[in-house]
ZADRENZA-244579 format. One record per residue (C-alpha): residue number from 1; x, y, z. Coordinates in nm, 2 decimals. Example, Ala and Ser with C-alpha at 12.3 -4.5 7.8 and 13.67 -1.06 7.14 Angstrom:
<sites>
[site 1; [1.23; -0.45; 0.78]]
[site 2; [1.37; -0.11; 0.71]]
</sites>
This chain:
<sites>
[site 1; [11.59; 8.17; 13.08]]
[site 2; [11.57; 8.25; 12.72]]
[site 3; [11.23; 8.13; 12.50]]
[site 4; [11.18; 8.24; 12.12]]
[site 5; [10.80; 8.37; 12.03]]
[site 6; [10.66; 8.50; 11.72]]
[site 7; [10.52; 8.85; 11.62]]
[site 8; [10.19; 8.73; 11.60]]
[site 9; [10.13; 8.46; 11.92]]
[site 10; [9.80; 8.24; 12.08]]
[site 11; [9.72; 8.30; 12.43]]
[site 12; [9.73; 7.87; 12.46]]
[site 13; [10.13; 7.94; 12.31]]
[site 14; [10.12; 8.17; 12.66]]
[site 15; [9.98; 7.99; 12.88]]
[site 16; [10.15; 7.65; 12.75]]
[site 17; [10.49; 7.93; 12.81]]
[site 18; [10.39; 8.02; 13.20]]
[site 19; [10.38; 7.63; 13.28]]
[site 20; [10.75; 7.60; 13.18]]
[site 21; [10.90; 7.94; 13.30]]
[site 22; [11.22; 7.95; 13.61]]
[site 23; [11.34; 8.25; 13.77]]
[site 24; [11.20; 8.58; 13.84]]
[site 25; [11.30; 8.71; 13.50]]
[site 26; [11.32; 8.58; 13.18]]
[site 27; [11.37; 8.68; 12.82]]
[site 28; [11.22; 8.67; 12.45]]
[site 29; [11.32; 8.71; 12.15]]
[site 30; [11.06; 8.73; 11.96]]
[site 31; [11.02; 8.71; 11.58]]
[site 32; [11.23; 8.50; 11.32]]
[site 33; [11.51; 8.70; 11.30]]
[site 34; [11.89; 8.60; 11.37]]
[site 35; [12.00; 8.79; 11.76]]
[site 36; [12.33; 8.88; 11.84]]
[site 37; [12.36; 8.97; 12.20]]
[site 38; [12.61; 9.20; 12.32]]
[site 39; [12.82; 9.22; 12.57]]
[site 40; [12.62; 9.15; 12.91]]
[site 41; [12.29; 9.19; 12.78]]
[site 42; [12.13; 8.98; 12.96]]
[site 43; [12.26; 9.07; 13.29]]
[site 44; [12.21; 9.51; 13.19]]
[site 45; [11.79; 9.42; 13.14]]
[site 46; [11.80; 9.23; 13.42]]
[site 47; [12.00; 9.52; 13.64]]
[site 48; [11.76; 9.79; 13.50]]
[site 49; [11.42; 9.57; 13.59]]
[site 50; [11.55; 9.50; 13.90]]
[site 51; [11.62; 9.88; 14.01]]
[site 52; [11.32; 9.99; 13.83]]
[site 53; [11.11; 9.76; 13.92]]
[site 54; [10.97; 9.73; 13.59]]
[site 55; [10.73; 9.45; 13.43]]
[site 56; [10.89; 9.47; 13.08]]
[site 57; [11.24; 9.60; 12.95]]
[site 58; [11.35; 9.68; 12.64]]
[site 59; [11.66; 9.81; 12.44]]
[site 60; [11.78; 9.99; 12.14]]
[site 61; [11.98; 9.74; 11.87]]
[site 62; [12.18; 9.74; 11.59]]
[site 63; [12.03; 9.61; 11.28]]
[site 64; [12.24; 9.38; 11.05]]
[site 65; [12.18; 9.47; 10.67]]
[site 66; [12.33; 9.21; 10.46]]
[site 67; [12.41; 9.29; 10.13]]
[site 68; [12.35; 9.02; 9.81]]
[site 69; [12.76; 8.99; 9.83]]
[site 70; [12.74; 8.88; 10.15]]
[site 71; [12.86; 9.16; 10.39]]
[site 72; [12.72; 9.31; 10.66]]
[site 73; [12.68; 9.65; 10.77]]
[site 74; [12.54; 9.75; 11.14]]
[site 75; [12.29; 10.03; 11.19]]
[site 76; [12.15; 10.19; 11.48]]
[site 77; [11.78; 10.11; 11.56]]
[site 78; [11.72; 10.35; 11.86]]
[site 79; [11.34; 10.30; 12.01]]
[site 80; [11.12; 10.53; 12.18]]
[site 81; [10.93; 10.48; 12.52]]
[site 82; [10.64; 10.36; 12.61]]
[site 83; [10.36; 10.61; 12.70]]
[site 84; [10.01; 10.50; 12.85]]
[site 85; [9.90; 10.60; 12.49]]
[site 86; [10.10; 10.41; 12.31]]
[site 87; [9.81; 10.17; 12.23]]
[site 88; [9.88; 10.13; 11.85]]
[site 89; [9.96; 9.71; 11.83]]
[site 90; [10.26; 9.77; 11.61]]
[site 91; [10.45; 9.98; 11.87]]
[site 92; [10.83; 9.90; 11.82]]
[site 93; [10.94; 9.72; 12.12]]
[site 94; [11.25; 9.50; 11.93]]
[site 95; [11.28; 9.21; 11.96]]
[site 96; [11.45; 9.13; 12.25]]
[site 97; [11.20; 9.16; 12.58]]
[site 98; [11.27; 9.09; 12.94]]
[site 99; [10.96; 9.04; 13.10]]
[site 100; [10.91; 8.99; 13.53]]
[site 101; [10.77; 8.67; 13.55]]
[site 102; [10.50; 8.72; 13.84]]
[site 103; [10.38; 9.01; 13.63]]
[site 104; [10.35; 8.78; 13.33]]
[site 105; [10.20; 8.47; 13.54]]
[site 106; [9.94; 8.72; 13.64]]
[site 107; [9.87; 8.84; 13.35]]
[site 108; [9.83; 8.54; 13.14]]
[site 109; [9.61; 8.42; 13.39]]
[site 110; [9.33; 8.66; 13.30]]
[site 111; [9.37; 8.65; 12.95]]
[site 112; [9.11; 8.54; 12.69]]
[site 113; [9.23; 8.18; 12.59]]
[site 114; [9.03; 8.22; 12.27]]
[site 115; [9.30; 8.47; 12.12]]
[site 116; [9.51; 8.34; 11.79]]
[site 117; [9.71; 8.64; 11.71]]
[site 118; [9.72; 8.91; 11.95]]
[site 119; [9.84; 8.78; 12.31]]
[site 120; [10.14; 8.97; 12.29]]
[site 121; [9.99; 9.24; 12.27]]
[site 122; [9.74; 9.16; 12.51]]
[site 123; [10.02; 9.08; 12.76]]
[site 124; [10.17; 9.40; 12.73]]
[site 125; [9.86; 9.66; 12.78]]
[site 126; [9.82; 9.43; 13.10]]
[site 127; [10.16; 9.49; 13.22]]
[site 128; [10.21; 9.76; 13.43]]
[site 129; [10.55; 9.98; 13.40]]
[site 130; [10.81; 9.96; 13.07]]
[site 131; [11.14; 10.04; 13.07]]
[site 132; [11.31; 10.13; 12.77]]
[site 133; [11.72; 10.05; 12.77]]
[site 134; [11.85; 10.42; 12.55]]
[site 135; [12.19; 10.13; 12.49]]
[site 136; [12.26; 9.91; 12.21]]
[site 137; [12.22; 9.57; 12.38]]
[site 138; [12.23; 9.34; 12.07]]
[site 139; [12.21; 9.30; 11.67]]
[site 140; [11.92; 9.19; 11.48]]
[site 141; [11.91; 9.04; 11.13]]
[site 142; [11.68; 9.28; 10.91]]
[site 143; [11.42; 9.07; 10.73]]
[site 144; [11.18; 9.41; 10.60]]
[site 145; [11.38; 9.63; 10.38]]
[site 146; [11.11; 9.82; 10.28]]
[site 147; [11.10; 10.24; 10.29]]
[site 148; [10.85; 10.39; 10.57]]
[site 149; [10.62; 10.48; 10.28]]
[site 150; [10.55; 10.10; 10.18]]
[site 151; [10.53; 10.04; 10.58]]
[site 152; [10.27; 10.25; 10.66]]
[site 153; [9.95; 10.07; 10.50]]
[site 154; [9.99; 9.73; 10.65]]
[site 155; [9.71; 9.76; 10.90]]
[site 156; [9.42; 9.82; 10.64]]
[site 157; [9.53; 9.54; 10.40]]
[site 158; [9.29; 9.33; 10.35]]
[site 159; [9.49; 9.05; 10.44]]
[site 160; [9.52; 9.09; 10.80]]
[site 161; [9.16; 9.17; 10.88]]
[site 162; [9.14; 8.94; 11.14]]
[site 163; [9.42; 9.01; 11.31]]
[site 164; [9.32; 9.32; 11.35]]
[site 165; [8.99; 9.26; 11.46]]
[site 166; [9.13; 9.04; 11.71]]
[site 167; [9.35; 9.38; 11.81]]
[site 168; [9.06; 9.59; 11.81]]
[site 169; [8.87; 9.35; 12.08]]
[site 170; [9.20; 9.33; 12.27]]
[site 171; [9.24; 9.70; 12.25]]
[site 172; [8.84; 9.78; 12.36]]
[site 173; [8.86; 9.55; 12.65]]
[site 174; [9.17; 9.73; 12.78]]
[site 175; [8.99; 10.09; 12.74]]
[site 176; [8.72; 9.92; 12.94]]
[site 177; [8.96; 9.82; 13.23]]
[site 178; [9.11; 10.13; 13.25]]
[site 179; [8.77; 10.37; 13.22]]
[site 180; [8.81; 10.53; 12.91]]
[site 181; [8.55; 10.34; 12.68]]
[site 182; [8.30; 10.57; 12.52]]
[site 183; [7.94; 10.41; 12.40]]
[site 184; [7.80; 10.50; 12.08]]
[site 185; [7.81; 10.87; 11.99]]
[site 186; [7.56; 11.12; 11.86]]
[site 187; [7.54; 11.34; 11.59]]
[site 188; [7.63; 11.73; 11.62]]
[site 189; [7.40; 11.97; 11.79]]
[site 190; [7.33; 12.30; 11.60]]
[site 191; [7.65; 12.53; 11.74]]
[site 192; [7.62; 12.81; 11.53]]
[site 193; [7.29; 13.02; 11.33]]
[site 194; [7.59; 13.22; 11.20]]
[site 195; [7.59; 13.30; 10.80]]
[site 196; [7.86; 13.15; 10.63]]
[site 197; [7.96; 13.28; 10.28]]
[site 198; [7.91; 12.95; 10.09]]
[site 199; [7.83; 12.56; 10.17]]
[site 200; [8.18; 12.44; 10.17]]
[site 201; [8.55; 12.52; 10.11]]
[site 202; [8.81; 12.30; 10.00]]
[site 203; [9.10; 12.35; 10.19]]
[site 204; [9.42; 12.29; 10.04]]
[site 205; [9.79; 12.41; 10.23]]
[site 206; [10.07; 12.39; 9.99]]
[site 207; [10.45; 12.47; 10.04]]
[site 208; [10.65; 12.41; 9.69]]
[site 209; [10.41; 12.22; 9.49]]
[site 210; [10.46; 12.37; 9.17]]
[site 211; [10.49; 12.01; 8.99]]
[site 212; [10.13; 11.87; 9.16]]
[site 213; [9.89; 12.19; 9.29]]
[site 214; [9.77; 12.28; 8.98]]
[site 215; [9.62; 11.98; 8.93]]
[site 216; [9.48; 11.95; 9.30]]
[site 217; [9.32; 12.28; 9.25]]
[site 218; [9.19; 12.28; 8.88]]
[site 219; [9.06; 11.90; 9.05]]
[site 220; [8.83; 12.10; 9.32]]
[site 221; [8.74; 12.37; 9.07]]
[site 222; [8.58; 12.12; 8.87]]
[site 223; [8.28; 11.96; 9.12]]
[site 224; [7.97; 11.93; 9.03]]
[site 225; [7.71; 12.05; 9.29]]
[site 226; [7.40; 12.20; 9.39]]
[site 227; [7.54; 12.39; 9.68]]
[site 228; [7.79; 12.73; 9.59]]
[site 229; [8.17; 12.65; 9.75]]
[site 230; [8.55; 12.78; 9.72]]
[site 231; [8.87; 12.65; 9.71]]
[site 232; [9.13; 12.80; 9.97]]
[site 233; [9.48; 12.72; 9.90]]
[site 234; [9.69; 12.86; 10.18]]
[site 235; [10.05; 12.87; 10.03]]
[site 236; [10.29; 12.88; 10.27]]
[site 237; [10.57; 13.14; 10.13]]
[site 238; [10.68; 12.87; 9.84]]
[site 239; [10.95; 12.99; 9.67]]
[site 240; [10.98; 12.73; 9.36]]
[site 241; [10.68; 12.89; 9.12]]
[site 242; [10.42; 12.75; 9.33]]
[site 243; [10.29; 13.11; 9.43]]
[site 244; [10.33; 13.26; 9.08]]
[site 245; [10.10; 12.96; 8.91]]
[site 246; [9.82; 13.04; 9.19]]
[site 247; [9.81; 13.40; 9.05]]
[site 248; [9.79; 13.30; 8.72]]
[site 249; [9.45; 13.11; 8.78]]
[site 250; [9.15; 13.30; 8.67]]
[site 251; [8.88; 13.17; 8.95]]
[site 252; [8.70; 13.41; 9.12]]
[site 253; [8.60; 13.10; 9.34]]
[site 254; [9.00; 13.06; 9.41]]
[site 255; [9.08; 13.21; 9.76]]
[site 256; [9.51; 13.22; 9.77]]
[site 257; [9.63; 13.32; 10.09]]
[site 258; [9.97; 13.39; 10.22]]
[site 259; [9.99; 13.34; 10.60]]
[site 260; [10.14; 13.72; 10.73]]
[site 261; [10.35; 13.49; 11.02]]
[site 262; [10.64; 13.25; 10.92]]
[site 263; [10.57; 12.96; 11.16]]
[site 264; [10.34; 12.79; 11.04]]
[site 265; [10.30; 12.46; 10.98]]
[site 266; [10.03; 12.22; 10.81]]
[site 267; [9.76; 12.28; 11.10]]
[site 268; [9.83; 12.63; 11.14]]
[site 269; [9.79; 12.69; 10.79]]
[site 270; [9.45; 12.49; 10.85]]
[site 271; [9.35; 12.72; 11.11]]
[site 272; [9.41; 12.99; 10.90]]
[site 273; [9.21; 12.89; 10.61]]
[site 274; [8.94; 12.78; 10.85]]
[site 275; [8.96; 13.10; 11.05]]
[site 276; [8.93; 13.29; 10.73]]
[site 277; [8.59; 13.46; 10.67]]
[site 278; [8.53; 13.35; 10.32]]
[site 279; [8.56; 12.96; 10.49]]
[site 280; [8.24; 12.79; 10.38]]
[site 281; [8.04; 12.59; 10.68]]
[site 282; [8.19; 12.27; 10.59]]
[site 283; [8.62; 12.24; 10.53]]
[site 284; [8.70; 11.96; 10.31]]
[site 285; [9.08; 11.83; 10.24]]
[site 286; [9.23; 11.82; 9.93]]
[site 287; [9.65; 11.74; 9.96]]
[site 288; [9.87; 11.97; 9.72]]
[site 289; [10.01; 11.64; 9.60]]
[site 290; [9.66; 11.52; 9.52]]
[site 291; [9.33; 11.51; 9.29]]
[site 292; [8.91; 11.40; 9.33]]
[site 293; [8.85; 11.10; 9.16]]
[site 294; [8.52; 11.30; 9.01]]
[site 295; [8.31; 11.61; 8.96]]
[site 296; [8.10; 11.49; 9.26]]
[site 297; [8.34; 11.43; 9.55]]
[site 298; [8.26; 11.72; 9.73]]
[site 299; [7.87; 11.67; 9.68]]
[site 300; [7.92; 11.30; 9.83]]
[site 301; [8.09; 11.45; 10.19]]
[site 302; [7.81; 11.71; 10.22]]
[site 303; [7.51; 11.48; 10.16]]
[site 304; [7.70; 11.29; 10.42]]
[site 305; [7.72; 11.58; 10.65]]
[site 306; [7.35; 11.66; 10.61]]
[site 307; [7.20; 11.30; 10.64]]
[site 308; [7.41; 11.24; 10.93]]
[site 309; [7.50; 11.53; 11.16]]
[site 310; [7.80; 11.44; 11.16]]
[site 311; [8.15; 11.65; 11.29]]
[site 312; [8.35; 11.50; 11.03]]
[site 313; [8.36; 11.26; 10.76]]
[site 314; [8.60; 11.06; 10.62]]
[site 315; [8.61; 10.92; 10.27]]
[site 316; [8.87; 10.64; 10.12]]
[site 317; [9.10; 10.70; 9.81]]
[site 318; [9.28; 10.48; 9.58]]
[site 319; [9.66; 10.46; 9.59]]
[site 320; [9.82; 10.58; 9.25]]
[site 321; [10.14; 10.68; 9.09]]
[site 322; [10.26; 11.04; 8.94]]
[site 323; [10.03; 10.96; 8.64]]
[site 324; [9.75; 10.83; 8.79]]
[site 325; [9.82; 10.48; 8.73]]
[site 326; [9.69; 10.23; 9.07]]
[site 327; [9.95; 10.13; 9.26]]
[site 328; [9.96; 9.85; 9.58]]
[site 329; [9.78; 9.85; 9.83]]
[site 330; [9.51; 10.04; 9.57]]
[site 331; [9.21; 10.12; 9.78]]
[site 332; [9.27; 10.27; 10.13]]
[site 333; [8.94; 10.22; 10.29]]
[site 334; [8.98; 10.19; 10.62]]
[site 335; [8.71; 9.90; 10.69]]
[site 336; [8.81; 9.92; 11.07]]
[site 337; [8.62; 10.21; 11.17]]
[site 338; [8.26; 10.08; 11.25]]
[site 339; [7.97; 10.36; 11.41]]
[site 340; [7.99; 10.13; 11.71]]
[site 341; [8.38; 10.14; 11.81]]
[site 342; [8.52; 10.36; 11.57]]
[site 343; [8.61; 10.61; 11.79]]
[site 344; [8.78; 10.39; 12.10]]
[site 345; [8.96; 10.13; 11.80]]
[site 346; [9.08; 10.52; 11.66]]
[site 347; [9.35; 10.51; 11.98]]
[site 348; [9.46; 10.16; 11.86]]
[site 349; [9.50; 10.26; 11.42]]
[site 350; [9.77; 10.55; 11.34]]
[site 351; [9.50; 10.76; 11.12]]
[site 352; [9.23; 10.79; 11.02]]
[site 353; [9.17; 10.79; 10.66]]
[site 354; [9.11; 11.07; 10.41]]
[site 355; [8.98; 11.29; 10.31]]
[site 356; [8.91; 11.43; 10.60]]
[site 357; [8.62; 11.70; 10.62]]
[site 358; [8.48; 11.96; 10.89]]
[site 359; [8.18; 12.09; 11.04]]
[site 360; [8.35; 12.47; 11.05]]
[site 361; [8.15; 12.58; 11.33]]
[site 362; [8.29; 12.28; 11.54]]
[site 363; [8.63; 12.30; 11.42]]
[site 364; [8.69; 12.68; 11.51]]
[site 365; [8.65; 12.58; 11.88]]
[site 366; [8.92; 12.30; 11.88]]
[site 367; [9.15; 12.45; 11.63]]
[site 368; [9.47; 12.22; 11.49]]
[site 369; [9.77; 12.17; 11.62]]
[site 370; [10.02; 12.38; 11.45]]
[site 371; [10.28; 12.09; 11.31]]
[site 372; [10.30; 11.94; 11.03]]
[site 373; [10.23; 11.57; 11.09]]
[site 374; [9.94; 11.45; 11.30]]
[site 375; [9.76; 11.72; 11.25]]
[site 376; [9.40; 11.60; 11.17]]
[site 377; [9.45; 11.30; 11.38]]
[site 378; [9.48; 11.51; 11.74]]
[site 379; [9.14; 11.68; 11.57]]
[site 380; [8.98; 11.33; 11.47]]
[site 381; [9.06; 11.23; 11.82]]
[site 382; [8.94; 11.52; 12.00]]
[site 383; [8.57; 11.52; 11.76]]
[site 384; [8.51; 11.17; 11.80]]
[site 385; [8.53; 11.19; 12.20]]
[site 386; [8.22; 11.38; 12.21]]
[site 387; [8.11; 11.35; 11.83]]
[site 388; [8.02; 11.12; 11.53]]
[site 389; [8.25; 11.08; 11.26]]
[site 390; [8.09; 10.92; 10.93]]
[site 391; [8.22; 10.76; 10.67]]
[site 392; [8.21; 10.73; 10.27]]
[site 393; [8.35; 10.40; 10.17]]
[site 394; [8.39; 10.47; 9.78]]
[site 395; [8.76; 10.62; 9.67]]
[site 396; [8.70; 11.03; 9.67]]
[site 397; [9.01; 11.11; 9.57]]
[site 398; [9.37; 11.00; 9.42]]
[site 399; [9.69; 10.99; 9.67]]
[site 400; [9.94; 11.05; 9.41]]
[site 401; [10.26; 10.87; 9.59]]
[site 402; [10.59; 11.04; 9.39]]
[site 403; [10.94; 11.11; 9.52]]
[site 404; [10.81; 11.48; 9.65]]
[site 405; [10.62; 11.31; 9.90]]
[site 406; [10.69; 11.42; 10.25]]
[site 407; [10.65; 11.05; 10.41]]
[site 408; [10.81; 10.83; 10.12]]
[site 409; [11.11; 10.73; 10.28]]
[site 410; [11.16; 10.88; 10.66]]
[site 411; [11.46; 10.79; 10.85]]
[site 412; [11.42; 10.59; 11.21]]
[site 413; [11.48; 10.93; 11.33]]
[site 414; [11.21; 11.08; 11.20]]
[site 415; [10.99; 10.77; 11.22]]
[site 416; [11.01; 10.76; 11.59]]
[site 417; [10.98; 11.15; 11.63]]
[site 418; [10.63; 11.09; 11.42]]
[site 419; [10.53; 10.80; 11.69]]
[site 420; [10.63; 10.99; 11.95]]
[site 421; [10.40; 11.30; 11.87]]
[site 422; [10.15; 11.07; 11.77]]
[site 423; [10.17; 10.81; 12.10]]
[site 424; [10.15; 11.19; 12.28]]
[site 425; [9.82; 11.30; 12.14]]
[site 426; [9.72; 10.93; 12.21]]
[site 427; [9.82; 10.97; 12.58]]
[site 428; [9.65; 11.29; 12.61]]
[site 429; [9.33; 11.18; 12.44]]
[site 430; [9.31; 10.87; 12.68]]
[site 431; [9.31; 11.09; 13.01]]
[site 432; [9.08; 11.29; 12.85]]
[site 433; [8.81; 11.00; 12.79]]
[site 434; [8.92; 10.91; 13.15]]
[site 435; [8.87; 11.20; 13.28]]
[site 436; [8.49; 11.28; 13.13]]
[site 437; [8.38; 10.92; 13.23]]
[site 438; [8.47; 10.99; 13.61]]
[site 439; [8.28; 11.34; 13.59]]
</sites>
């Protein structure tokens, strides 16, 4: 049995689908676009849920690009598996499904009727194991031709607010279920009487930048404040002028280190500048690519830091162009994170916002991961377990989106390595939580 569902689908669309379903399996395809099954498709997820035993199955594809003459041309769309962290809604699952129909019956069955949008998604954290297929089972027409970079702010438009408020409920309940929901948390206690040499330090890593980090750093040189504070840039052996123009800056509040070890990526050269003992008690973000919207940026984060206790806060920025001219979405705000569930809906959202600043203290006692993507989200994760993050809602700085960025246009290679690492730090995080509410 074969039915067709949309992305977005009511649990009444389910439940009027479980009166009608025959067979112990059955299929979806699910969204509008055009499927081409290969050869035996139905019968290889059917074979592999069988043996596996499996409550959902799912396959790689071919997408179909079709060019304004008319032709077509077939490209692999390999997938990834499905960890217990994989929590974020818009996890790519194809769309071609085989689902075990007791398992679906079941699940259905104790599923808030009330939801418009998310059931499918409800259906699936209810499920219990899913098999990925690593064969190309069928072809999909291609309706979203945009680049990764364009991709990646869909969650925080405006526009879809209440889907994802319907997400974050269905996501919350599930945490609940499974025993790794945290109430409400608390400020920081006081970790540390150590002196540090100034209030702050703006933290920026940089590898061949020369086109953007002058600005970034003249930017951070520029604040305003009633606190004193540095700027490290850790420059990780750049070899296009990038190291030469930070010499030629006459700061003495400019800090320019070069990491003695070659391995290093984004986090580690955040642990270094953190780690360094001229690193002020708060660390505060600044992207090489980027600039502060204003002289008092970093006196808005620390004023946040003092009236809240906080472990980290996290400001919004406004989406620009090379020169500073707004760009779609414009303001990244991040109106999902609430003081209530901000830190259970941050398993369900891919990041959390920026920029991103530190208690120091804190930070030196979790340390980054040393890659160079995810980076502050495994820290973000691991603070708001026991932590409160606060937030500043007004744009701090300007993310200057050019062709040097690093996530402009990612193959589905490198998109799926990304949500792999990410799903991972996710999976981790959740036995974590699971683990401190049974002790």
């Amino acid at each position: 049995m074969t039915v067709n569902l949309p992305f977005l689908t009511s649990a009444k669309a389910l439940s009027d689908l479980a009166a009608t379903i025959e067979g112990d399996y059955f299929i979806a395809y699910i969204g509008n676009n055009s499927i081409v099954p290969g050869q035996n498709m139905e019968q290889r997820l059917t074979q592999v849920a069988l043996w596996s035993g499996a409550d959902m199955v799912y396959a790689d594809h071919y997408d179909l690009h079709v060019a304004e003459d008319g032709s077509t041309k077939r490209v692999a769309h390999p997938l990834i598996d499905c960890q217990d962290g994989a929590l974020r809604d818009d996890f790519d699952f194809g769309q071609v499904v085989l689902y075990r129909t007791e398992a679906f019956l079941e699940a259905v069955a104790k599923m808030d009727q009330s939801l418009v949008w998310g059931a499918l998604y409800d259906l699936r954290l209810r499920l219990g194991k899913k098999v990925r297929v690593n064969e190309y089972l069928y072809s999909s027409t291609v309706s979203d031709m945009r680049a990764s970079g364009e991709k990646q702010f869909d969650y925080v438009n405006p526009r879809n607010r209440e889907v994802q408020i319907e997400m974050e409920k269905i996501c919350t309940e599930h945490l609940r279920r499974i025993g790794a929901w945290l109430p409400e948390r608390e400020g920081v206690p006081a970790l540390s009487d150590a002196d540090f040499p100034c209030e702050a330090s703006v933290i920026i890593p940089v590898f061949n930048r020369v086109r953007t980090v002058a600005d970034a750093v003249r930017s951070a040189l520029s604040q305003t404040t009633d606190f004193q504070y540095n700027v490290i840039v850790v420059d990780n052996h750049s070899t296009d002028g990038t190291t030469e123009l930070l010499d030629a800056i006459d700061d003495p509040r400019l800090v320019h280190v070069i990491p003695q070890r070659n391995d290093l990526g984004i986090g580690g050269c955040w642990n270094l500048g953190v780690d360094d003992p001229r690193c002020g008690r708060y660390a505060v973000q600044l992207d090489s690519d980027d600039v502060y919207s204003g002289p008092d940026t970093l006196q808005k984060v620390i004023d946040k830091f003092r009236e809240e206790k906080a472990a980290m806060v996290i400001g919004s920025y406004l989406m620009t162009d090379f020169n500073m001219d707004t760009i779609p979405p414009g303001i990244i705000d991040h109106k999902e994170w609430t003081a209530e569930n901000g830190h259970n809906n941050a398993l369900r959202i891919n990041g959390l916002g920026a920029p991103r600043a530190f208690d120091v203290a804190l930070l030196r006692t979790i340390g980054f991961p040393n890659v160079s993507y995810g980076e502050d989200y495994a820290v973000g994760l691991r603070l708001c377990r026991e932590y409160r993050i606060s937030r500043v809602w007004e744009p701090l700085y300007c993310c200057r989106r050019w062709e040097g960025n690093s996530d402009a246009a990612l193959s589905i290679e490198k998109v799926n390595a990304n949500n792999v690492y990410k799903d991972r730090i996710r999976t981790w995080e959740l036995e974590a939580r699971i683990a401190m509410n049974k002790a």
